[in-house]
N, C-alpha and C positions, 0 to 999 in steps of 0.2 A: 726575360731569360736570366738574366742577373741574382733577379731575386728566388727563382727555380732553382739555380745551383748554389746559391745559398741555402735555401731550404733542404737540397739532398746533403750537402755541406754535416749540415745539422745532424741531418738526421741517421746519417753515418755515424758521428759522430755516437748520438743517441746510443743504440744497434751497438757499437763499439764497447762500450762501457758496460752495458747489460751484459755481454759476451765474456768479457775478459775480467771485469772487478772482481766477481767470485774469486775467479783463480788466483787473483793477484792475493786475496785475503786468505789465500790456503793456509801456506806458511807463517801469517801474523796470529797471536795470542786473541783467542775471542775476548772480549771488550771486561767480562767480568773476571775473567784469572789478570789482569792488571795487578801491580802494585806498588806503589808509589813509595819511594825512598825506604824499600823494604832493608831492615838491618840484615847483615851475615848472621853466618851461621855461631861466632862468636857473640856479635853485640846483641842477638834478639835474644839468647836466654836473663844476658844482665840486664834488659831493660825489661823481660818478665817478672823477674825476682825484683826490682826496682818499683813495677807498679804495685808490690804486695808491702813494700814499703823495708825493703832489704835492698843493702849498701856492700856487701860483701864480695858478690858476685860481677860487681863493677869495677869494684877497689881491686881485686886480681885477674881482672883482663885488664887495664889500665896499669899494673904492675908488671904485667907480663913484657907489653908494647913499651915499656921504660928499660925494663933490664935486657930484653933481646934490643933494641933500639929499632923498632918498628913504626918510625915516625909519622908514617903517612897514616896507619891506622890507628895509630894514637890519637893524631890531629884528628879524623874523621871521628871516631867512638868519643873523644870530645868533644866537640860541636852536636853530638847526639842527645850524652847524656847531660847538656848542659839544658839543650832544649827543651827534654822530659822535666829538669830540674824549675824550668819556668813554672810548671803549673802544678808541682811536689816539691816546693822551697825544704818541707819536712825532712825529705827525704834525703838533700844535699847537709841538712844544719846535721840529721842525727852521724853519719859519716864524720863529718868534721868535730863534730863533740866528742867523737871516742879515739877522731885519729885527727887532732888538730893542726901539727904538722907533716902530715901525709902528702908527698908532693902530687899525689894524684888528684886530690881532694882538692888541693889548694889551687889545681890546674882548671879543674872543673869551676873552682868558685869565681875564676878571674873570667874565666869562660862566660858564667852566667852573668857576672856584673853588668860585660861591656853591652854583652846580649839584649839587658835590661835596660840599659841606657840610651843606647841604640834607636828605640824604638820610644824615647819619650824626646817633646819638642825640646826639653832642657838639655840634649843631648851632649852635646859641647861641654857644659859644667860639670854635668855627671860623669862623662868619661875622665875631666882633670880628676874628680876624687876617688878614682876609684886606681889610678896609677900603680899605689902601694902594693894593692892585689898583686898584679903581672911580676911586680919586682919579687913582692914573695915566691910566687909559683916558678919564675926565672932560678932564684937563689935554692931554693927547695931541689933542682935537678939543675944541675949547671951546665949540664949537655944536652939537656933538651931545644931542639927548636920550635917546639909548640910554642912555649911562652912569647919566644922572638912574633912568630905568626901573628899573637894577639894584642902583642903592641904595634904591629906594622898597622894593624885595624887601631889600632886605640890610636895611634900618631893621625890617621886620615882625619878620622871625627875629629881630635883636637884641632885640627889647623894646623900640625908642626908642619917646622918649614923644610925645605928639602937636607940641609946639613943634618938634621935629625932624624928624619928618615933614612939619611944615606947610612947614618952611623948605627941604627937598628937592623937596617940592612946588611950589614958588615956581620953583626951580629948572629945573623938568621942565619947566613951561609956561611959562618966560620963555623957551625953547629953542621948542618947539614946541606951539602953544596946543591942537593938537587932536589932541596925538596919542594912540593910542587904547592900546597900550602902558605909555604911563606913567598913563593913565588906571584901565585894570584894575589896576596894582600898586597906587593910590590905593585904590581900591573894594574890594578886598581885605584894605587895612590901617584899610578904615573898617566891615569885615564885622563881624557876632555872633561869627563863629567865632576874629576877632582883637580889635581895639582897639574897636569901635564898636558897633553895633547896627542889627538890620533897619530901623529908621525913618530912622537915620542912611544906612545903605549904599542906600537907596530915594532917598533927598532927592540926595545928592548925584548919583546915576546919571542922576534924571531933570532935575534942572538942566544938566547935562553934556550930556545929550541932545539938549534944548530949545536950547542953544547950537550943537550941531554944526553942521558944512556939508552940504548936502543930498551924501546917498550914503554919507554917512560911518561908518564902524563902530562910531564912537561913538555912534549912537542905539543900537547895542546894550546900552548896559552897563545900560537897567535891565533884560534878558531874563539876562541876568549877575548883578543882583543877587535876579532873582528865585530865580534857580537855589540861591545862596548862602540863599535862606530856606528854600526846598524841600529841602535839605539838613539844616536842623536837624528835620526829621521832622515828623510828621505827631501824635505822642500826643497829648495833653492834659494828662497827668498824671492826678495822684489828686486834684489840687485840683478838676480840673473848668474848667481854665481852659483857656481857645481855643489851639491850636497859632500858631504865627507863619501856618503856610499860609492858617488859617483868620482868622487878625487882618490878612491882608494879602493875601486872595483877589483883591478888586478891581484893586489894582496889580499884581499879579503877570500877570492879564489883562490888564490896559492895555500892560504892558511886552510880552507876548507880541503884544500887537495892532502897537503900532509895529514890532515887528524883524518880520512879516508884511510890513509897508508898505518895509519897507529889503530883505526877502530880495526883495521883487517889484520891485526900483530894479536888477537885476541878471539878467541871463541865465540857465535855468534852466542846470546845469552848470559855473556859473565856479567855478576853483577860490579865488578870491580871497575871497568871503564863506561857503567852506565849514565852516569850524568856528563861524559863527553859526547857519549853519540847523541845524548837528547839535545846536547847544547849543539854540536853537529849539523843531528836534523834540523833542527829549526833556522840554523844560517842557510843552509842547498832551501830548504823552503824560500827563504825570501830572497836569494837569489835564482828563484824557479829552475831546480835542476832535479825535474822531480822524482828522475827513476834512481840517481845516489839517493835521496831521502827517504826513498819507501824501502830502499837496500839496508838504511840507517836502523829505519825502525822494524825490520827484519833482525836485524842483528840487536836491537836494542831487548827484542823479546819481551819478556812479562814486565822491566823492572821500568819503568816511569819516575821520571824522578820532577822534584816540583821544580827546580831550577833547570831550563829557563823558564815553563810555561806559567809559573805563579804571577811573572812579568808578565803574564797578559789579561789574564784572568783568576778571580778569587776560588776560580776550581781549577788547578793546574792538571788535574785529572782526567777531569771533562774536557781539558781545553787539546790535550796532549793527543785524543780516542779523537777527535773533530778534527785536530789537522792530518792524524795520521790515514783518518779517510779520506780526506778531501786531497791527499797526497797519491793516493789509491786510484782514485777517480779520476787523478792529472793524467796519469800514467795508463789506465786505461782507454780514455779518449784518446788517445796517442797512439796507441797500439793495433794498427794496419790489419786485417783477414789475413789469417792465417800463420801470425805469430804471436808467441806466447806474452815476448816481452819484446818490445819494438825499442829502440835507439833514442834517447833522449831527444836528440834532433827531428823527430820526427812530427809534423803539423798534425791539426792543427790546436787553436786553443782547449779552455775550459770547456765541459759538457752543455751546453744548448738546447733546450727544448724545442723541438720545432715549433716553429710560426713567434716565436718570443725574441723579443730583440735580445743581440749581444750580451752575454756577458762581460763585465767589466774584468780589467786584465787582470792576468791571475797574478796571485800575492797582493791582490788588492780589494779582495773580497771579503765578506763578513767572516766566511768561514777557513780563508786564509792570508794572515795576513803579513803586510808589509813592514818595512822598517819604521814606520811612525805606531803602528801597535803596539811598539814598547812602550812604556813607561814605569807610571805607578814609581817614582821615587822614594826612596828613606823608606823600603818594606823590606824587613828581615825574612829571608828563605834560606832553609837550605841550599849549600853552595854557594850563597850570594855573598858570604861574609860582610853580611848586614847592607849589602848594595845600595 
């Protein structure tokens, strides 16, 4: 009898998901209109004219975001064109040879340096000789906070110690109090996985928060800092002692609850808070809350962004299209006869085949996974400021 009503169990289950996935995918972006860290409507013509091996077009949107003081898309269109600039060195040297001190130029090049160092095992040494950079690009705009940004990353690498960081820190926000770039490089150099600890990288996120301005991208960083505890896994050990996830479940919810209340301050589709809600969805995923996560990536629309899913996999693409199903499929097995979208609360598990044993618990599956999924250490992505 037991194993009868398991089997109907199932098989409901089954019947359920056939019924309602369609619908669930009405609303979401078919798999091929995706696109992954697509530039605005500003940065894709400069990095058009950029692969044709023209600097012009980058140097006055970069001028623009100096003289209006448009810091945040400053920062962003840097970390861009810095990136392009990795695999078109040509293209950054001819700019700086005809405008050598061009504070945009010089922003880009301090940009590209750390970038470059970053990602080699001599990382540490290379980041000491490349200092000078930042100081030019600093001194070049003296009210910019980008440069601040890129020495809060250049301090991490080096090892500086916390009075040096405090004092670049001082820096960043005497420049700009809320910006949200110099803020993640803070939060990252107050992470477990560098200088600080999950209590520490919590407190500061959610004071940062509690200060922003309404809308601001700054109530994200504690769904940022949750992500960074959800990274150090999920074991326990042999001791028996609570994983972080589980010493620090409550705030890890709270942080996903707020950046909820910031992604719904925004149009579903903009591209402007898209790598919040990916970073978002992927925390309601490994805390299995599956019907905000399939709302996330409704609202997240066409734009995919690699950070976080590059941390999972070397197709952050592919990996992005596979949870946002398997998030689809949570939420459909879930969803009762005769309603469209059933209550997150609502039984039972993952989809089951009948007559096949159980599924393993969900967020712990190949195709969704859990907080030991992260890794991949020392890999530059997007938004990761070289994580």
């Amino acid at each position: 009898m037991v194993r009868t009503m398991s089997f109907v169990r199932a098989l409901l289950r089954a019947v359920r998901a056939v019924r309602h996935t369609p619908h669930l995918a009405a609303d979401l972006p078919a798999d091929e209109d995706l696109l992954l860290d697509a530039p605005d409507g500003r940065l894709g013509p400069a990095l058009v004219a950029a692969a044709r091996g023209e600097y012009a077009a980058a140097a006055e949107l970069l001028a623009v975001t100096r003289e209006s003081a448009e810091w945040e898309n400053r920062d962003r269109y840097t970390m861009r064109l810095a990136a392009f600039a990795v695999s078109r060195p040509d293209w950054l040297a001819d700019w700086l040879a005809a405008a050598p001190r061009d504070p945009d130029a010089l922003l880009v090049k301090a940009e590209l340096a750390i970038v470059r160092a970053w990602g080699s095992p001599a990382r540490a040494e290379l980041l000491r000789e490349i200092a000078p950079l930042i100081d030019a690009a600093a001194s070049a705009e003296p009210t910019d906070p980008v440069p601040w940004r890129i020495a809060l990353d250049h301090a991490r690498g080096t090892h500086a110690p916390h009075t040096v960081f405090e004092s670049l820190w001082a820096e960043a926000v005497g420049r700009s109090s809320h910006h949200y770039g110099c803020h993640v490089a803070a939060l990252q150099y107050l992470s477990a996985q560098w200088y600080g600890s999950h209590r520490e990288c919590f407190g500061f996120a959610e004071e940062a928060a509690a200060d922003a301005l309404p809308g601001s991208l700054v109530q994200a960083l504690p769904v940022r800092a949750a992500f960074a505890c959800l990274a150090a896994g999920t074991g326990g050990g042999p001791t028996g002692r609570q994983s972080p996830q589980e010493l620090f479940g409550d705030r890890i919810d709270t942080a996903a609850d707020l950046a909820i209340a910031l992604s719904a301050a925004y149009e579903p589709g903009d591209p402007w808070p898209a790598e919040v809600r990916n970073l978002l969805a992927y925390v309601l995923v490994v805390r299995e809350r599956w019907e905000e996560a399939l709302e996330q990536f409704r609202r997240i629309g066409p734009y995919a962004t690699a950070f976080p899913w590059a941390r999972l996999d070397d197709d952050p693409l592919g990996r992005f299209t596979e949870l946002r199903d398997g998030v689809r499929r949570q939420v459909a097995a879930r969803t009762p006869p005769g309603r469209e979208r059933g209550p997150a609360g609502v039984p039972p598990g993952p989809v089951e085949a009948p007559g096949q044993p159980p599924a393993k618990a969900p967020g712990r599956t190949a195709g969704l996974p859990g907080a030991g999924a992260l890794g991949k250490p020392g890999r530059s992505r997007s938004g990761d400021h070289y994580a």
